[in-house]
DRENPA-3360 file (N, C-alpha, C; in nm, 2 decimals, always signed):
BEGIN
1 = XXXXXXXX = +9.67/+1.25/+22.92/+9.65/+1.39/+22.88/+9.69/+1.41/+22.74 ~ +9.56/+1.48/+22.64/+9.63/+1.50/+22.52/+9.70/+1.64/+22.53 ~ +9.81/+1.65/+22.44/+9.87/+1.78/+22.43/+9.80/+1.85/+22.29 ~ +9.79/+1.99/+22.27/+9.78/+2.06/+22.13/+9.80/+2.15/+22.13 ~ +9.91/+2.24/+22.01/+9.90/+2.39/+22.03/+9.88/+2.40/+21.90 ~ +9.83/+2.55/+21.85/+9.83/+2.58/+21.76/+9.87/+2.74/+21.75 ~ +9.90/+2.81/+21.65/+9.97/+2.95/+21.64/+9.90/+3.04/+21.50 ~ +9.86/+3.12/+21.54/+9.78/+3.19/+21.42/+9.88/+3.32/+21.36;
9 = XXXXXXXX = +9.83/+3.32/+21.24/+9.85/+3.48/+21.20/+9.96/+3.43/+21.07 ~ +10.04/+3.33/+21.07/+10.13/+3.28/+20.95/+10.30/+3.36/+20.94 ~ +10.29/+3.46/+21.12/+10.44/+3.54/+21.08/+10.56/+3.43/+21.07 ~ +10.68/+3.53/+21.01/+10.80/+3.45/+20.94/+10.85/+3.36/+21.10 ~ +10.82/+3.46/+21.22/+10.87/+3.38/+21.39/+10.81/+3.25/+21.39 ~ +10.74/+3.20/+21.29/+10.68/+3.05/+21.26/+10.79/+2.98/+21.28 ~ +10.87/+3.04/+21.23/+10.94/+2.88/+21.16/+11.04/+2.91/+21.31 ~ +11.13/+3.01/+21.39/+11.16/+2.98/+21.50/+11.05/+2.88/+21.64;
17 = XXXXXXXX = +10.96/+2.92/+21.60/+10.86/+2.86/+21.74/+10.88/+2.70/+21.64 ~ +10.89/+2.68/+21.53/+10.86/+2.57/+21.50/+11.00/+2.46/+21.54 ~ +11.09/+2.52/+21.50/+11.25/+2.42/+21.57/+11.26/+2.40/+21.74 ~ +11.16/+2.51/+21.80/+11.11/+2.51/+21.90/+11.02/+2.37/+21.95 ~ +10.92/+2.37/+21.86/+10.83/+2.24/+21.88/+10.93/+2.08/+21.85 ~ +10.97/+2.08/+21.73/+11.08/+1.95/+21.71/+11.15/+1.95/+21.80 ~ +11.20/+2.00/+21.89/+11.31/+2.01/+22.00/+11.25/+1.93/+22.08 ~ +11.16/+1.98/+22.10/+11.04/+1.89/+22.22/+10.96/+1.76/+22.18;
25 = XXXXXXXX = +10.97/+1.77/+22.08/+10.89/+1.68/+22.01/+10.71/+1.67/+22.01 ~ +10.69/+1.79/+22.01/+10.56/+1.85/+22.00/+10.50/+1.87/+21.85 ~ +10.37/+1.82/+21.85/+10.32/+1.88/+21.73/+10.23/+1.99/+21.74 ~ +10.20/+2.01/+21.62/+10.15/+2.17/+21.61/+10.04/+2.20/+21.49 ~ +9.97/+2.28/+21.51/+9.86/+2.39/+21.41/+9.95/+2.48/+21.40 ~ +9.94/+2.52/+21.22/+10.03/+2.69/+21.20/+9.83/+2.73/+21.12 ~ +9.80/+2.83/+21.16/+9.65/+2.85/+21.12/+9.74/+3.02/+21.04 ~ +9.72/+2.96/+20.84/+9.82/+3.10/+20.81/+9.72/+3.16/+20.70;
33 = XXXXXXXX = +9.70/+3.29/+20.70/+9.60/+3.40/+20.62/+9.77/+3.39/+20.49 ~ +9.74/+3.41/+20.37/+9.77/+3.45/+20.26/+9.89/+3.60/+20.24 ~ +9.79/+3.72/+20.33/+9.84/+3.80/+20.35/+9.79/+3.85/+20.50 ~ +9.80/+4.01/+20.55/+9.77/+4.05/+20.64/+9.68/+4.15/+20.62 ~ +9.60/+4.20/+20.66/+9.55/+4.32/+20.57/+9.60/+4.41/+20.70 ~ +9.69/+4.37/+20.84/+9.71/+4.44/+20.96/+9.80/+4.52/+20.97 ~ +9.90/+4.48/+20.85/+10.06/+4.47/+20.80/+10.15/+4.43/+20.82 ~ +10.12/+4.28/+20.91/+10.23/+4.22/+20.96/+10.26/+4.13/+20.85;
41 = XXXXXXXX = +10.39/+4.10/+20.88/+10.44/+4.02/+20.77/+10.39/+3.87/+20.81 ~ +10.42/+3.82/+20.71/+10.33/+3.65/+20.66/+10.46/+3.56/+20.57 ~ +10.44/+3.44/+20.58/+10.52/+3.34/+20.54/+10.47/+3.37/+20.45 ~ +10.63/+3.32/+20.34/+10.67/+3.31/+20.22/+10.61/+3.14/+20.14 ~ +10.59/+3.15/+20.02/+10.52/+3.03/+20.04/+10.61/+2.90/+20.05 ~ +10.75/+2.97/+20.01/+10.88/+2.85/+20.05/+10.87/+2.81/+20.18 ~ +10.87/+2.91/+20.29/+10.83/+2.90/+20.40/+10.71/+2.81/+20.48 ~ +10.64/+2.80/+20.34/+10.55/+2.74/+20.41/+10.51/+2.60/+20.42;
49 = XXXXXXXX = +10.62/+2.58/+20.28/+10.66/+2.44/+20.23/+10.72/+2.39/+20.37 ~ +10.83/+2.45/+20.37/+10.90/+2.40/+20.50/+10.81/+2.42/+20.67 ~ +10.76/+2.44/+20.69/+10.63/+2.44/+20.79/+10.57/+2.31/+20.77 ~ +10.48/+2.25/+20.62/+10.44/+2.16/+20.59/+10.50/+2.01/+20.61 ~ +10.62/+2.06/+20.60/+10.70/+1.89/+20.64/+10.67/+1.83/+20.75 ~ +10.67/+1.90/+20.85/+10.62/+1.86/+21.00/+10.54/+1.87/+21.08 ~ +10.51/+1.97/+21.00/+10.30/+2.06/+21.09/+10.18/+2.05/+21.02 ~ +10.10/+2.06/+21.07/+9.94/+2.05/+20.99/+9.96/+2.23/+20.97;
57 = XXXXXXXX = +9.88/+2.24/+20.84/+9.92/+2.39/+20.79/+9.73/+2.39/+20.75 ~ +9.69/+2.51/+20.81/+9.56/+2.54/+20.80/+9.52/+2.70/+20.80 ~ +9.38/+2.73/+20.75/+9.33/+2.86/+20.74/+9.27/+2.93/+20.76 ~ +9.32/+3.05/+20.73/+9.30/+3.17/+20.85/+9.27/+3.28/+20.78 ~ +9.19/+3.27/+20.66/+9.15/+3.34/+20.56/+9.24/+3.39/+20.48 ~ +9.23/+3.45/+20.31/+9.34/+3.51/+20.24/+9.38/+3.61/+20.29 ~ +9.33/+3.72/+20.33/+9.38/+3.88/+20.40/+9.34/+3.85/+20.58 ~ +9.32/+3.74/+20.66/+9.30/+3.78/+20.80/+9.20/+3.85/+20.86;
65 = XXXXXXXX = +9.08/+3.89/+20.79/+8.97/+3.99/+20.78/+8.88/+3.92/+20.84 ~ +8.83/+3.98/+20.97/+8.70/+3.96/+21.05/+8.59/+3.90/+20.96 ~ +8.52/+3.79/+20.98/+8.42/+3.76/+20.87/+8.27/+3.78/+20.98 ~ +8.25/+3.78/+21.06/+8.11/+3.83/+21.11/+8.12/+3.98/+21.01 ~ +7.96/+3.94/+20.97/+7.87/+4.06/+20.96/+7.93/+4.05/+20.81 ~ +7.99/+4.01/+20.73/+8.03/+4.02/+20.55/+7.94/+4.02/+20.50 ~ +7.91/+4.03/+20.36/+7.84/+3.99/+20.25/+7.88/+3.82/+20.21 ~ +7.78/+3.78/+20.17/+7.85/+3.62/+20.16/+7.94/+3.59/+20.02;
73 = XXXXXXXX = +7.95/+3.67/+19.93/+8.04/+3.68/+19.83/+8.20/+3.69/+19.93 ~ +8.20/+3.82/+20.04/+8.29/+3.84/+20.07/+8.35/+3.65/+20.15 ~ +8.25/+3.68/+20.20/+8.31/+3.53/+20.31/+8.35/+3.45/+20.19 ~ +8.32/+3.39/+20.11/+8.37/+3.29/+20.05/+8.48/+3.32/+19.95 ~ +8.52/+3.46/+19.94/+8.63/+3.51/+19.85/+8.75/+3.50/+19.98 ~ +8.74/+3.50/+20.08/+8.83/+3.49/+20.21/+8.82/+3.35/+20.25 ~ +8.73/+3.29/+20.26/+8.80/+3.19/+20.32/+8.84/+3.09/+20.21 ~ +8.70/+3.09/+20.11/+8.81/+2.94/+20.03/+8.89/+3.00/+19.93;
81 = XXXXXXXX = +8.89/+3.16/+19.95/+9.05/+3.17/+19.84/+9.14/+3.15/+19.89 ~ +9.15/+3.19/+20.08/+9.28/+3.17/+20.13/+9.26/+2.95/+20.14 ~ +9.19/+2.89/+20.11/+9.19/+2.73/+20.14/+9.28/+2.73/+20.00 ~ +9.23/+2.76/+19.91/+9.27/+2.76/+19.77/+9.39/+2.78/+19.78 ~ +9.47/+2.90/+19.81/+9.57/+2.95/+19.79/+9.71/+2.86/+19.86 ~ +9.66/+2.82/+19.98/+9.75/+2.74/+20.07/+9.76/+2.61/+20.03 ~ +9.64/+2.50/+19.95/+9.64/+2.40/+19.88/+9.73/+2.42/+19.76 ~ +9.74/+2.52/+19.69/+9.84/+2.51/+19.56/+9.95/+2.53/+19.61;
89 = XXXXXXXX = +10.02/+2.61/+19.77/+10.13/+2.63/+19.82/+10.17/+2.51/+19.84 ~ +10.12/+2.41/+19.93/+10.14/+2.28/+19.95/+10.11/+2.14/+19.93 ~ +10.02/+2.16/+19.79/+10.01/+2.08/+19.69/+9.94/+1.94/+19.74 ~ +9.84/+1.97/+19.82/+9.76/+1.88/+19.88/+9.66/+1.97/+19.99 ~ +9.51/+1.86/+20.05/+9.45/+1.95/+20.08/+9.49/+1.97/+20.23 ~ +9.40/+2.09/+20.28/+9.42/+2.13/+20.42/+9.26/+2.10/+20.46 ~ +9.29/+2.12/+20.58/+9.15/+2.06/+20.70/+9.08/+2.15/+20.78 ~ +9.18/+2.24/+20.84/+9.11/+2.29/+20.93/+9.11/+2.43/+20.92;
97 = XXXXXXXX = +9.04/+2.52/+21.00/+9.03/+2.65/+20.98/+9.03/+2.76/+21.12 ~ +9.08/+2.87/+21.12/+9.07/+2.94/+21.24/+9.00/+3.10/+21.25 ~ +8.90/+3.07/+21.31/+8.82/+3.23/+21.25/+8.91/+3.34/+21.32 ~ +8.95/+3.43/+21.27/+9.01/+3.58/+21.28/+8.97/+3.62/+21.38 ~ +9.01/+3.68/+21.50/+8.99/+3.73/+21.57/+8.90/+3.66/+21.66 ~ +8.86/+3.51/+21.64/+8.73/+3.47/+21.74/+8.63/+3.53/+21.70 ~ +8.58/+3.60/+21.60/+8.48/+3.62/+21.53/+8.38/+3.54/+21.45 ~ +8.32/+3.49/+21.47/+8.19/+3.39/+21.41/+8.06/+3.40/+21.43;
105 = XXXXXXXX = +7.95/+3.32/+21.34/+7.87/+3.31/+21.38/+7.78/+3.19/+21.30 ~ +7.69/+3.21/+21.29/+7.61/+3.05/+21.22/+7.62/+3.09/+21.03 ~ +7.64/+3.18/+21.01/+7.68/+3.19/+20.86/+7.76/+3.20/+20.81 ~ +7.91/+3.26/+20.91/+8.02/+3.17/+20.90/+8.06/+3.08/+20.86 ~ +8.00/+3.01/+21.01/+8.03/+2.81/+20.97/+7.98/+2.75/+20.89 ~ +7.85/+2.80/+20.84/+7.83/+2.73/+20.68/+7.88/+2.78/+20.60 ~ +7.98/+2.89/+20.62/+8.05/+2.93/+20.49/+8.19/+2.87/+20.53 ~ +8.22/+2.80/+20.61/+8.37/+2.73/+20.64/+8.34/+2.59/+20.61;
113 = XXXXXXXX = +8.19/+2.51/+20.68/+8.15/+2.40/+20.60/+8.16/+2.43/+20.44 ~ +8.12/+2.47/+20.35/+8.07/+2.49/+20.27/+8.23/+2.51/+20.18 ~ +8.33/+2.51/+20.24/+8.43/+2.54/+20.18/+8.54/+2.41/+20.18 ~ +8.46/+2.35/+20.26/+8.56/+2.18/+20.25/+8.64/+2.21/+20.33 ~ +8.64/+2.24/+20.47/+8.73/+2.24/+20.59/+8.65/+2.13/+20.68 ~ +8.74/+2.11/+20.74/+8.64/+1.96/+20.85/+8.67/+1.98/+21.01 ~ +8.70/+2.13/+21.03/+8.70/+2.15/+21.19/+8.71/+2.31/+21.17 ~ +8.70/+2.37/+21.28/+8.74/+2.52/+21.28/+8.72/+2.51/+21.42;
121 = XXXXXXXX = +8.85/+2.57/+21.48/+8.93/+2.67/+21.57/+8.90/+2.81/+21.65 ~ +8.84/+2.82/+21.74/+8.80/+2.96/+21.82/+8.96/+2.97/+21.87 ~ +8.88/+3.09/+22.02/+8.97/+3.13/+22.08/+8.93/+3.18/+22.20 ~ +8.82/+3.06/+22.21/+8.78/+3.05/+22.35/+8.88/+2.94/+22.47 ~ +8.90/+3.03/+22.55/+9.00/+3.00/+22.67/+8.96/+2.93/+22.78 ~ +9.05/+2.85/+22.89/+8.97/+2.79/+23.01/+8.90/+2.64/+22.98 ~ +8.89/+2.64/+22.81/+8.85/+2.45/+22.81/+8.98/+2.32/+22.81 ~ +8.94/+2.23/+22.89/+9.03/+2.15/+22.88/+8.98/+2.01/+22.84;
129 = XXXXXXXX = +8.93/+2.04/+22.69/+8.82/+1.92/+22.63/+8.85/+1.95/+22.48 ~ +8.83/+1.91/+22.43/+8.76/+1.93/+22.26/+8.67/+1.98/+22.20 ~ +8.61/+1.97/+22.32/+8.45/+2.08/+22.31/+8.33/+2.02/+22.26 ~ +8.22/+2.06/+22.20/+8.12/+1.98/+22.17/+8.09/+2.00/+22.01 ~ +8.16/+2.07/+21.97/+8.14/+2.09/+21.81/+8.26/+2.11/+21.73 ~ +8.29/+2.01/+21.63/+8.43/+2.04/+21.56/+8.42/+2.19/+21.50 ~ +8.30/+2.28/+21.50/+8.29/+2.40/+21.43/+8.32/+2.50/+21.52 ~ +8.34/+2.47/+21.66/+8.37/+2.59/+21.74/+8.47/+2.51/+21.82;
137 = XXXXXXXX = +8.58/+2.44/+21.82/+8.68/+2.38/+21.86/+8.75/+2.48/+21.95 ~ +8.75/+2.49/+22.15/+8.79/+2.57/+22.25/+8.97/+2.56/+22.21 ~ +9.00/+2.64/+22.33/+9.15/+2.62/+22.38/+9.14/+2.63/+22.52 ~ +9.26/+2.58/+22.60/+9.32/+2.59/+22.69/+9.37/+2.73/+22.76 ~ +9.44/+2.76/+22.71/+9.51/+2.90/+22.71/+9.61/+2.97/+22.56 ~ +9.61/+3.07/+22.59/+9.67/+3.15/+22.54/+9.81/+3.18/+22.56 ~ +9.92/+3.17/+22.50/+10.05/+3.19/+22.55/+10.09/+3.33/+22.51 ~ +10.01/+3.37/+22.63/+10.05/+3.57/+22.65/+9.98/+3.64/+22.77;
145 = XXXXXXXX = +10.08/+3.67/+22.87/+10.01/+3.68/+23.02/+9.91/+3.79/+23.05 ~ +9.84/+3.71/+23.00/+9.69/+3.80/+23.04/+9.67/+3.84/+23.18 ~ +9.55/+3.92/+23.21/+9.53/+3.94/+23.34/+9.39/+3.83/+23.35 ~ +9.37/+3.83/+23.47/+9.27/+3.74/+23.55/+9.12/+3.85/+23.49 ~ +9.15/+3.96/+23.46/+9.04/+4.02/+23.43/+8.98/+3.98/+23.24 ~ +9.10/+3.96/+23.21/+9.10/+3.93/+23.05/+9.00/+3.80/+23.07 ~ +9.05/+3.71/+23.16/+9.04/+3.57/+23.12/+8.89/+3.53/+23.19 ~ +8.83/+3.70/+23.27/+8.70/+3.68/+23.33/+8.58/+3.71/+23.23;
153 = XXXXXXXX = +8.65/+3.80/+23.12/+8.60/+3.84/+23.00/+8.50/+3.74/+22.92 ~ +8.64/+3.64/+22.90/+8.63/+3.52/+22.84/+8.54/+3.46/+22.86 ~ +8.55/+3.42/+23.00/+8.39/+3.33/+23.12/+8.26/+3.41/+23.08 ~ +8.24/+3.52/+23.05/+8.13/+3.62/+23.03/+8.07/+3.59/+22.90 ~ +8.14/+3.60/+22.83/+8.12/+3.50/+22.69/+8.03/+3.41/+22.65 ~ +8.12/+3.31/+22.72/+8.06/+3.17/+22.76/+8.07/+3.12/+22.88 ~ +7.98/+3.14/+22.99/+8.00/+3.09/+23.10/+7.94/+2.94/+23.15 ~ +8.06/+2.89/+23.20/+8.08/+2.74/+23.21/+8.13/+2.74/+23.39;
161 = XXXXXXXX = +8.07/+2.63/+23.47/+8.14/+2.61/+23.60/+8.25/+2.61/+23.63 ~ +8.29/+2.47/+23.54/+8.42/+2.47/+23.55/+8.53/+2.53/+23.48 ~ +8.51/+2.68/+23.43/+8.66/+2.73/+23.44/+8.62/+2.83/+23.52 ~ +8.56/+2.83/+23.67/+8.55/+2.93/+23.75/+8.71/+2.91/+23.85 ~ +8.71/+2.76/+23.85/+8.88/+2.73/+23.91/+8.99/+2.79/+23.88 ~ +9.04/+2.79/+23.75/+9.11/+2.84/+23.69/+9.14/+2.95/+23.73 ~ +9.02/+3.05/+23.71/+8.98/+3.17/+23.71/+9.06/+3.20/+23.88 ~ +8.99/+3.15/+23.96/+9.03/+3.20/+24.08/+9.21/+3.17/+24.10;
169 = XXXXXXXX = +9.30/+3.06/+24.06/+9.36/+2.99/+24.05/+9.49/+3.12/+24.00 ~ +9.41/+3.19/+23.88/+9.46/+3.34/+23.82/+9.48/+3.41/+23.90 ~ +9.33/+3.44/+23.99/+9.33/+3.55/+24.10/+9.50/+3.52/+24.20 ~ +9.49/+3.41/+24.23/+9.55/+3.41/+24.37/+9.74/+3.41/+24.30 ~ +9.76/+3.38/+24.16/+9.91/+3.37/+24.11/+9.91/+3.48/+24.00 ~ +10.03/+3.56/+24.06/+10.04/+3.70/+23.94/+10.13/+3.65/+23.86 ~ +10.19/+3.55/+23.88/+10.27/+3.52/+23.76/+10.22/+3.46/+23.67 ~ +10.19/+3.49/+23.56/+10.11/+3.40/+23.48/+10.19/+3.31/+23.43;
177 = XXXXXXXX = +10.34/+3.28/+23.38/+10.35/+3.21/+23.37/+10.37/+3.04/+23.46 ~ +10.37/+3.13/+23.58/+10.35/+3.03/+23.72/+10.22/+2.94/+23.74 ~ +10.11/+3.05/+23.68/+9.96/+2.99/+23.68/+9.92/+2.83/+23.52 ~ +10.03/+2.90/+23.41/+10.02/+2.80/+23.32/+10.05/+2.68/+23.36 ~ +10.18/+2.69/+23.46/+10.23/+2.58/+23.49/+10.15/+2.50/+23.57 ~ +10.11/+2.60/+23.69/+10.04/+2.48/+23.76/+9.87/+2.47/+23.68 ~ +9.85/+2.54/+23.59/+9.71/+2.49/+23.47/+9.75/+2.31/+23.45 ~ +9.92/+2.30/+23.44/+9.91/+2.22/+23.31/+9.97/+2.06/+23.43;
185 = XXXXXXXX = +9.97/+2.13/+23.57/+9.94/+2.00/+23.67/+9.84/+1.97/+23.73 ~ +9.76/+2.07/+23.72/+9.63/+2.00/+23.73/+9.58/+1.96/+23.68 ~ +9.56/+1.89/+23.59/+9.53/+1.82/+23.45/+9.60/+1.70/+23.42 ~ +9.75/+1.72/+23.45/+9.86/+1.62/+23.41/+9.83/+1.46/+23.44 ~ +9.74/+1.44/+23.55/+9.69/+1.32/+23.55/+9.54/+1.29/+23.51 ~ +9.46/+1.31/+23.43/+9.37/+1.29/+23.35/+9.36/+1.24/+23.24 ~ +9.25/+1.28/+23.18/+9.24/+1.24/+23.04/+9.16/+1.31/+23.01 ~ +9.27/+1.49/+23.02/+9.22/+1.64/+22.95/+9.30/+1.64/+22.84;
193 = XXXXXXXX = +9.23/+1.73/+22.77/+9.31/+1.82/+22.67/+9.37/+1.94/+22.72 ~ +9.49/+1.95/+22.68/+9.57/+2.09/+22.71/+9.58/+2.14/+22.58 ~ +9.54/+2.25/+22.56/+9.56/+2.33/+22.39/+9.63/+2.48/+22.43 ~ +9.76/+2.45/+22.43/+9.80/+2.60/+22.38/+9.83/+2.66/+22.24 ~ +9.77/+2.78/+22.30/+9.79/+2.89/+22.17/+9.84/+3.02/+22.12 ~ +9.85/+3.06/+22.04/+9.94/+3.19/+22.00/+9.97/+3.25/+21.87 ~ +10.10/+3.35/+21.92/+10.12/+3.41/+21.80/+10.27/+3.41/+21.85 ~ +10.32/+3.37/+21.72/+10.49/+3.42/+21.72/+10.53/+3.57/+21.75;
201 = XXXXXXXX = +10.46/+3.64/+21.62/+10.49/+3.76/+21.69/+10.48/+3.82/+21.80 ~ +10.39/+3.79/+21.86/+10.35/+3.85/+22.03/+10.45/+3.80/+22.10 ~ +10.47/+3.68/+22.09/+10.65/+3.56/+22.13/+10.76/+3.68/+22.15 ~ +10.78/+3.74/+22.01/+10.87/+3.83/+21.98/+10.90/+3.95/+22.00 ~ +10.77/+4.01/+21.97/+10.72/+4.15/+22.04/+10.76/+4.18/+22.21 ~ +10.74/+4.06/+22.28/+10.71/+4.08/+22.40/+10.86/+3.95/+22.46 ~ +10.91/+3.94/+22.40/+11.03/+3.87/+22.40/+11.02/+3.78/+22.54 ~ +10.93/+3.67/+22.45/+10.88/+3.55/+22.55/+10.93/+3.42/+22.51;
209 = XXXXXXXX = +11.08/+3.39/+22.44/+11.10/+3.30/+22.41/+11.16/+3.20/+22.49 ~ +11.19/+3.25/+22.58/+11.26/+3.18/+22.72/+11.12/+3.15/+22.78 ~ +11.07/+3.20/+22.79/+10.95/+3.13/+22.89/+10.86/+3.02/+22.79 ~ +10.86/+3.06/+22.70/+10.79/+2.97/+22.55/+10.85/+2.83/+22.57 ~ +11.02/+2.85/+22.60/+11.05/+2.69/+22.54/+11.04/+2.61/+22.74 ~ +11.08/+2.70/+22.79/+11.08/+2.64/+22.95/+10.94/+2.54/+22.95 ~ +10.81/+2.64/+22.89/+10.67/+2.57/+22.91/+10.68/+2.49/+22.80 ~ +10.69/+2.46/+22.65/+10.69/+2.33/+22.59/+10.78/+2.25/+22.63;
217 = XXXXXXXX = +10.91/+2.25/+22.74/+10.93/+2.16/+22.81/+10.88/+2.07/+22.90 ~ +10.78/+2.14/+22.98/+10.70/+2.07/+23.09/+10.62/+2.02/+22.99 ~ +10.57/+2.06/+22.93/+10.45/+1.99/+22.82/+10.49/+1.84/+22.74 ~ +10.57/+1.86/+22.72/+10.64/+1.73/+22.66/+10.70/+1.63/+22.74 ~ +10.70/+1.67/+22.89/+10.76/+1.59/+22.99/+10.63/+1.57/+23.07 ~ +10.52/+1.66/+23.03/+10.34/+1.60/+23.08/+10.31/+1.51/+23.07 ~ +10.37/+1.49/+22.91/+10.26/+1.40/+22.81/+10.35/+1.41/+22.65 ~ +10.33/+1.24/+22.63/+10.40/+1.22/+22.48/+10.27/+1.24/+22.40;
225 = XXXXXXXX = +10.16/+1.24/+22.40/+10.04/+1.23/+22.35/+10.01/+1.37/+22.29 ~ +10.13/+1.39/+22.17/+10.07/+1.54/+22.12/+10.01/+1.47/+21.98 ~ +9.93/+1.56/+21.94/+9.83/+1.56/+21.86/+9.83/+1.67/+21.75 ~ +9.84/+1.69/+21.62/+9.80/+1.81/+21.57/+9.61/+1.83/+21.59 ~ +9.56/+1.94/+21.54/+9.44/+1.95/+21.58/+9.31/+1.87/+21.50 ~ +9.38/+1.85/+21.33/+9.31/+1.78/+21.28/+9.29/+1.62/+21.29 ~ +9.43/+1.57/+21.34/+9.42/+1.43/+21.43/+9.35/+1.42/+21.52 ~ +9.36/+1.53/+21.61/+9.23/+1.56/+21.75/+9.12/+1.50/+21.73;
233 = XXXXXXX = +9.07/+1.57/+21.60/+8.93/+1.59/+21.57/+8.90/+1.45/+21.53 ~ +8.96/+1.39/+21.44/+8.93/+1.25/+21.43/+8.96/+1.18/+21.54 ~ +9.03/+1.16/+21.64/+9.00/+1.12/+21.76/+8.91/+1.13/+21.85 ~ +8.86/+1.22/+21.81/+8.71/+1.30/+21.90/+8.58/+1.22/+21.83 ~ +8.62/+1.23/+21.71/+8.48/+1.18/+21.59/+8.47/+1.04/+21.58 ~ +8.58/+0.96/+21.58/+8.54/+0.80/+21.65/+8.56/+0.75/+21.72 ~ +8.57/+0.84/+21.86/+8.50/+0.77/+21.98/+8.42/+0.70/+21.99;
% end
């Protein structure tokens, strides 16, 4: 089983979830916007230096701004300023990218190709694969206890057979963090992908850090086989 998480939005609770990951010996995606335009606070670029030592650091546009439906001046002032911006922070290039909100579409992605990124990141839920396109790259779950209705949403979306399991799986365990767990043993003997994902500040907000590190414990006692997302992707691409 491969492991992957990745964490959006760039808040300063990065760098906690991240002493978090080295504990376990987990790698990681930090997917970080420049600024917020939400008004949540955002790493410092010292900060971000220090993130870079150990994590793949990738983006999430300069301001965090929905890009369906832009002008295409706008799109490429957001994404490859924020690519721009993050490369001079860390003085080498970055790879990958995570559209805002799960928002995309086909002129998007040629404006995230088109900007020298070599994968991009949804926030589609219920896959336990890599998906079929490095340009809409699924996840696993979400580390924030949704309801079974959230995660029916999701299926409506894109509906696929196999996360109708899951789905029921939700129905029958109200604990969600009970349902992650057993997500991540049914899987544990394969050769799936597990991708969790998040936000620090939801972590914090919702003061989920005890259940946060309990679950990157089982994860790292699943499977040594963690991955950042841009290694994924080249593991996917020469097959």
């Amino acid at each position: 089983m491969l492991i992957l998480t990745s964490w959006d939005d760039g808040h300063p609770k990065d760098l906690r979830l991240a002493d978090l990951l080295i504990k376990y010996g987990l790698k990681a995606t930090f997917f970080i916007p420049i600024e917020n335009r939400e008004g949540r606070e955002v790493l410092s670029a010292s900060q971000i230096k220090l993130l870079d030592q150990n994590f793949e650091i990738a983006g999430h546009t300069l301001t965090h701004r929905y890009l369906q439906g832009l002008p295409e001046a706008d799109l490429r002032y957001e994404i490859e300023g924020g690519k721009l911006a993050l490369e001079n922070i860390v003085g080498h290039d970055i790879h990958g990218f995570c559209y805002p909100g799960g928002k995309y579409d086909s002129k998007v992605i040629n404006a995230v190709k088109q900007a020298g990124f070599s994968y991009a990141r949804t926030v589609e839920n219920l896959q336990f694969d890599l998906g079929h396109s490095a340009w809409a790259m699924p996840t696993s779950l979400q580390f924030y206890p949704h309801s079974a209705l959230v995660l029916f949403k999701n299926i409506v979306k894109k509906p696929e057979l196999h996360k109708l399991q899951p789905l029921f799986m939700r129905l029958s365990e109200r604990n969600f963090f009970k349902f992650l767990e057993k997500q991540l043993e049914r899987i544990s003997d394969s050769d799936a992908v597990f991708h969790l994902w998040g936000h620090s500040w939801e972590i914090e907000a919702f003061d989920l850090w005890k259940e946060l590190e309990l679950f990157l414990s089982l994860l790292a006692q699943a499977s040594n086989n963690s991955l950042t997302l841009f290694d994924a992707q080249l593991h996917y691409l020469n097959k």
